[in-house]
N, C-alpha and C positions, 0 to 999 in steps of 0.2 A: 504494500500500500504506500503511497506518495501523495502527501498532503503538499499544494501550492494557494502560494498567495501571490494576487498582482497589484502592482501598484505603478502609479506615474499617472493616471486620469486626472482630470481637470477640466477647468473652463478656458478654452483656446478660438481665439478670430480664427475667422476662414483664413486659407493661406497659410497659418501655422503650423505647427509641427510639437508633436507629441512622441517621448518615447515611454514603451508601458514595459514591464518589466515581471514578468513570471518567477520566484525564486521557489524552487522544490524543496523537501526535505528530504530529501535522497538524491544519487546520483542518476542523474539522466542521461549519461553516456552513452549505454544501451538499456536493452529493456522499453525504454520507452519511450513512444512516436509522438512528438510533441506540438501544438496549435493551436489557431487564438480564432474563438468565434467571438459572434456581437449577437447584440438581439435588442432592438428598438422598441418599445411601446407599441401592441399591437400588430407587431409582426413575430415571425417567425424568426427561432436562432438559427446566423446564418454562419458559414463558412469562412474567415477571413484569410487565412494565413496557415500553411501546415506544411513541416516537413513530412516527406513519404517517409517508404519503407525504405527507399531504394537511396533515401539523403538527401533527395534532391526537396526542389521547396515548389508550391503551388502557391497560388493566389483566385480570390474572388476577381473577376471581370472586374466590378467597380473599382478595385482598388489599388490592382496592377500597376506597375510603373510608379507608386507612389506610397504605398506601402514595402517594407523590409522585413522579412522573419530573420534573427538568428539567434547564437546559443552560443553560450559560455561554458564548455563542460565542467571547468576548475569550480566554478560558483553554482554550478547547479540552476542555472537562468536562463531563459530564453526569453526574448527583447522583441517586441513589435518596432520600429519606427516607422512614425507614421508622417506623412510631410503633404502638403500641400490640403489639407484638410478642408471637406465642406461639410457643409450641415448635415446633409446626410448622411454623415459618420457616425453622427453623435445615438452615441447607445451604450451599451453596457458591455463592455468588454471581458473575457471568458477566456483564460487558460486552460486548456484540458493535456493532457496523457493519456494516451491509449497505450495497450502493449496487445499484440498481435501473436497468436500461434504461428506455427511453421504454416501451417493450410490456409492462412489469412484471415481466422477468424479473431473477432474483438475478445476478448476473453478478459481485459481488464478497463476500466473508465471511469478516468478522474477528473475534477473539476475545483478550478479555481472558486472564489465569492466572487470575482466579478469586480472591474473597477468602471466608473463611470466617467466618459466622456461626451463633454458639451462642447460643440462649435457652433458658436455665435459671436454678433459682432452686439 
């Protein structure tokens, strides 16, 4: 089990730039597939950011080009930076860990509290 916590949310202008900051209590070196959903008021949690199985990294359409996932294995962290931010953005931001079997089944699912971000001017 791997309890995280995120932090770095705030109130940010359009245009700005935010980085959020997942820290584990374990190491996440391996073992576990690590990514940052949102989920806004009346919609559904979505996708933002996740390294694969394979290392490589994914992004949500909207975010692409402007959003950053990465990871510091010494700290046990994985980092959103988020840049050129719109309104749209603004939601509830969600650290998860997955850990995957050899057959690709989810077999482990963790989840941050969630840090909140606002873009407005």
């Amino acid at each position: 089990q791997v309890q995280l916590v995120e932090s770095g949310g705030g109130l940010v202008q359009p245009g700005g730039s935010l980085r959020l900051s997942c820290a584990a209590s374990r190491s996440i070196f391996s073992s576990y597939v690590m990514g940052w959903y949102r989920q806004a008021p009346g919609k559904q949690r979505e996708l933002v950011a996740a390294f694969t199985r394979g290392s490589s990294s994914i992004y949500a359409v909207s975010v692409k080009g402007r959003f950053t996932i990465s990871r510091d294995n010494a700290k046990n962290t994985v980092y959103l930076q988020m840049s050129n931010l719109k309104p749209e953005d603004t939601a509830v931001y969600y650290c998860n860990a997955r850990i995957y079997s050899t057959r690709g089944d989810i077999i482990g699912n963790y989840w941050g509290q969630g840090t909140q971000v606002t873009v407005s001017s």
